[in-house]
C-alpha positions in Angstrom: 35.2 133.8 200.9 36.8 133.9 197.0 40.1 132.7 199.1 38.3 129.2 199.5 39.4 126.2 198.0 36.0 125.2 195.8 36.8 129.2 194.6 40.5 128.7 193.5 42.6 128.1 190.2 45.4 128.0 188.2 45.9 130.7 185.3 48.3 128.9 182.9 50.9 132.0 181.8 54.4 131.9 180.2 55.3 135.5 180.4 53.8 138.8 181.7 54.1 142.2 181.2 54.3 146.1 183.2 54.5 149.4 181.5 58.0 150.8 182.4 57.6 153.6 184.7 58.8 156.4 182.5 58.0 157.4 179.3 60.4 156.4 176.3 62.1 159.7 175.6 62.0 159.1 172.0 58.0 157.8 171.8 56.6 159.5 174.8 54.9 156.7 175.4 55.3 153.9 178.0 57.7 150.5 177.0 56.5 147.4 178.2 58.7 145.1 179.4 58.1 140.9 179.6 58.7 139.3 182.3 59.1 134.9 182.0 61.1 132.6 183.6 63.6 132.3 181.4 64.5 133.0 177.4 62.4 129.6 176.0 59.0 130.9 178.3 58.1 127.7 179.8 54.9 127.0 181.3 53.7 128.4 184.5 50.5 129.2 186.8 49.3 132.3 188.6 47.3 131.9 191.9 44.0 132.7 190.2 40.5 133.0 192.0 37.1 132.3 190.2 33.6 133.1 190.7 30.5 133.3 188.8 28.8 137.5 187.7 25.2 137.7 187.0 25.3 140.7 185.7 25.8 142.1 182.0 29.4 142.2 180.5 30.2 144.0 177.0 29.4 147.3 176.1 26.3 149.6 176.9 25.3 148.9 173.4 25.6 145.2 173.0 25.3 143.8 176.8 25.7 140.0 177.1 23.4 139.0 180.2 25.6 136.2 182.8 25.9 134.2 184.0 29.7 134.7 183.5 32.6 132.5 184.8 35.0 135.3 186.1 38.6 135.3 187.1 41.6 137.4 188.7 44.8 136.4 189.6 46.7 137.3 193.4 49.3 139.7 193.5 52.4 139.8 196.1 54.9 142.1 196.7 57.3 142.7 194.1 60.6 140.5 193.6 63.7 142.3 192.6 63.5 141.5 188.8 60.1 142.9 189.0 60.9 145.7 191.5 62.6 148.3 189.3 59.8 148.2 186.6 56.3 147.6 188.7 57.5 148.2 192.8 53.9 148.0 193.9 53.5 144.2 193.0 53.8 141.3 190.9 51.6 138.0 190.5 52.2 135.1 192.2 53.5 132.4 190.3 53.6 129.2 190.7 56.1 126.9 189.1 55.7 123.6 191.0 53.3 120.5 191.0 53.8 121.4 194.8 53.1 125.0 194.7 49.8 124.8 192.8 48.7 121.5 194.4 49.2 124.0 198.3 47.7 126.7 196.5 44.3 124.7 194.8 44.0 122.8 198.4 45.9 124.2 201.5 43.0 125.3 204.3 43.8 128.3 206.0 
């Protein structure tokens, strides 16, 4: 049902990020590598869903009560930049006035 139209957006981005998938030898700890569409980071949009959550958000301490305007963003299989770092997946972007106009109004 989130897949609807009325339930759709667009998540303005101009880079994301992974963990690498081994440690750095030297910190122990995780690099994360950026991800854009080129060096100057211009503009783009994820396929994002929305919805509203009635429940409480925060902490257990300091609850805020909803409602809450939510979102997530829809994930694909990996491209080959993407691949070596993340293989599970990657987000969809979109980069068009075409591509988000099929994504915010295409029926299935």
């Amino acid at each position: 049902m989130w897949l609807k139209p009325e339930n759709r957006c667009l998540v303005p981005a101009n880079s994301f990020a992974e963990y690498a998938p081994e440690p750095n030898p030297e910190t122990k700890k995780k690099d994360v590598v950026w991800f854009a569409l080129n060096e100057d980071r211009p503009p783009f949009a994820f396929a994002g869903i929305w919805t509203t959550f009635n429940g409480d958000r925060g902490t257990k301490s300091k609850p805020i009560p909803g409602p809450h305007l939510v979102f997530g963003f829809l994930t694909t299989e990996a491209n080959a930049v993407v691949k070596p770092i993340h293989p599970k997946a990657m987000p969809v972007i979109l980069t068009t006035d075409e591509e988000r106009d099929v994504w915010m109004r295409a029926v299935g």
